[in-house]
C-alpha positions, 0 to 999 in steps of 0.5 A, spaced: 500 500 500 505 504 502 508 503 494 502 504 491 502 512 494 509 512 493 508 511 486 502 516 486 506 521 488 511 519 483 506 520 478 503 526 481 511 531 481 511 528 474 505 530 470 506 537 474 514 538 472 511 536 466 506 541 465 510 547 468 516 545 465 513 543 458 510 549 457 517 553 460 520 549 454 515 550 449 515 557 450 523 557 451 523 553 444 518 557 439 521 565 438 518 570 442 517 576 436 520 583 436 516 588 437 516 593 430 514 600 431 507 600 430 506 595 435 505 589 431 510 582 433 514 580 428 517 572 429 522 568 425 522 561 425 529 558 424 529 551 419 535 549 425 531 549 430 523 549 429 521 543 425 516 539 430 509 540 426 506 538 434 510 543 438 508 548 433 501 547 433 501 547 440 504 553 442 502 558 437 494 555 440 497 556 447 498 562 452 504 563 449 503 565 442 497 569 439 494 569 446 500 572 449 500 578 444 493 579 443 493 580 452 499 584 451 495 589 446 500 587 440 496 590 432 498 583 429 502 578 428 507 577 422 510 570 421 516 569 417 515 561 415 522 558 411 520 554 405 524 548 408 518 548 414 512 550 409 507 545 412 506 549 419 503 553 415 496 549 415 497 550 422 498 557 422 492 557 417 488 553 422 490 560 427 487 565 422 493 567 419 493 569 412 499 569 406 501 576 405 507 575 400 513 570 398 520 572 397 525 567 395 526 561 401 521 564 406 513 566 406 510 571 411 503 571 414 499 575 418 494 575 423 490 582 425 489 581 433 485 588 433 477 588 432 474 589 426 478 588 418 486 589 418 489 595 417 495 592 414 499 595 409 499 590 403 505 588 399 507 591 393 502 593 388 507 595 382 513 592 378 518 598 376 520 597 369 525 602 366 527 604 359 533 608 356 532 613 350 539 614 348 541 620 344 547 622 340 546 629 340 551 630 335 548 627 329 540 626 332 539 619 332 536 614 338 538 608 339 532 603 339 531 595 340 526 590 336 524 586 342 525 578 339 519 575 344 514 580 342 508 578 337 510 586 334 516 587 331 516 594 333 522 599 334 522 601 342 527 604 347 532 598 350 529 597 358 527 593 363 525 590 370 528 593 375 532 589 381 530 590 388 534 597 392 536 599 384 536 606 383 532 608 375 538 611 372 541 605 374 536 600 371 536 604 364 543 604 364 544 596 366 538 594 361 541 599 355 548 595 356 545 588 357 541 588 351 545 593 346 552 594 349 552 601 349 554 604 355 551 611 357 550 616 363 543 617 366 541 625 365 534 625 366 527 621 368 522 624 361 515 620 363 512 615 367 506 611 365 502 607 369 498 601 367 493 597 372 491 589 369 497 589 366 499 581 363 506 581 365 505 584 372 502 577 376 496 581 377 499 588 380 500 595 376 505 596 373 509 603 373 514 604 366 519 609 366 523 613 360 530 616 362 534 620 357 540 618 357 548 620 353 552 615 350 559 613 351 560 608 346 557 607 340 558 600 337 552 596 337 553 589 340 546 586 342 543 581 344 540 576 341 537 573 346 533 577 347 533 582 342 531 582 334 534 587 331 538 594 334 539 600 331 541 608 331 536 611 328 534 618 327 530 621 332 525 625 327 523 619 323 523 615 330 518 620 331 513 620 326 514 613 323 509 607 324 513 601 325 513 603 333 508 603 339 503 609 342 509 611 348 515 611 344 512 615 339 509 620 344 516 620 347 520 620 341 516 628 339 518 629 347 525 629 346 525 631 339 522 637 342 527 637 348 533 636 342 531 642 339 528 647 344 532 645 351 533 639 355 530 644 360 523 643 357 523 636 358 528 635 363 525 631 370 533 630 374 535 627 380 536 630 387 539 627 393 536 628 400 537 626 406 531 621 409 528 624 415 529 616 418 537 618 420 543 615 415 538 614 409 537 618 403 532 618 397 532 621 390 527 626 388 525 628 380 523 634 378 524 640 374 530 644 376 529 650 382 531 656 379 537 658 384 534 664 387 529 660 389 534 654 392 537 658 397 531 663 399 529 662 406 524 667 408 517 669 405 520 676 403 
């Protein structure tokens, strides 16, 4: 009999250090999240660490997940799942979270904690093409491309995508060297067109840049891959020929117009400010500031 209660004893410190300390281990195991400054967590689950399907769902069901942030009054959740780990995304999904977007190896999703729908900024809702119009001022002509995959062999202005951090002078100058081998210095942004449902853009907008660019180098040597032909053409014919597209004629008129009444006409350059988050800078286009206007610094 003595035994017996012993072992029920036993039994009863086991299953309570179980408890106390499984969910100190739980909790211990699992990410706590960073808190961001608009007051949502951010957690970040590790392949390493973080691949037990059961303790996950556990946890994020337990008092020290979801319910833990929800008490201390965070706006949301931001869950940042490794691919490796992709199936605790059914378990997070059980909780409420939805995607919010996937980049290479990882995939975010988000639960809004507060009442009513989630004011959570969405992802992006643009890609960022950039073309190049390339003018040798000294005898007038454009360099323009004839894009090999296109159902149309129309004349256009050499670009493309832009890479994520990459500035638009950069992308223009990058795309004209990749597809021409003309390398060029970045003068000014000419246009920005924006076209929604556009059949490239995986369902987002689309936003194409036109930049004026000086040529550094002349010889042609493009890439077949991706271009059917290359050429420099003369900027007036390129203006009003038929063999191109609705933008590239408008913009060719433009700097036509910039050609041969001033660049200052058509011209949006680059600034470079100070951010007012400390040790950034962003770049700003627009027409030049008169310079009497540039240093004022009262209303006389």
């Amino acid at each position: 009999m003595q035994r017996c209660g012993a072992l029920w004893a036993l039994g009863t410190v086991y299953r309570y250090a179980r408890r106390v300390y499984g969910r100190a281990l739980c909790s211990a195991t699992w990410p706590q999240g960073k808190v961001d400054r608009f007051g949502g967590v951010s957690v970040r689950l590790l392949p390493s660490e973080h691949r037990e399907e059961a303790s996950f769902k556990s946890w994020l069901r337990g008092k020290y997940a979801v319910r833990r942030w929800k008490e201390e009054g965070r706006t949301a959740v931001w869950l940042h799942i490794p691919i490796t780990l992709s199936g605790l995304i059914t378990y997070a999904a059980m909780e409420g979270f939805h995607f919010h977007h996937a980049e290479n190896d990882t995939s975010t999703l988000t639960l809004w904690l507060k009442e009513g729908p989630s004011r959570l900024p969405g992802f992006a809702t643009h890609q960022v093409g950039v073309a190049g119009a390339v003018l040798d001022e000294d005898t007038g002509r454009v360099l323009v491309v004839q894009d090999k995959n296109k159902t149309l062999n129309a004349w256009k202005f050499p670009g493309g995508l832009s890479d994520p951090g990459e500035d638009i002078g950069a992308t223009a100058v990058r795309e004209v060297l990749e597809e021409t081998g003309i390398k060029s210095e970045f003068k000014s942004l000419l246009s920005i067109r924006q076209q929604h449902n556009h059949p490239g853009a995986f369902g987002k907008s689309d936003m194409y840049i036109i930049c004026r660019l000086k040529p550094l180098s002349y010889s042609i040597n493009f890439c077949p891959h991706e271009c059917l032909k290359c050429e420099w053409m003369d900027l007036q014919e390129l203006a009003y020929t038929s063999h191109t597209t609705p933008i590239t004629s408008r913009i060719a008129k433009l700097l036509f117009y910039g050609y041969k009444e001033g660049f200052h006409n058509i011209d949006l350059p680059v600034k470079t400010l100070p951010a007012v988050y400390s040790g950034l800078f962003y770049s700003l286009y627009h027409k030049e500031l008169p310079a009497f206007y540039e240093a004022k610094t009262d209303l006389q």
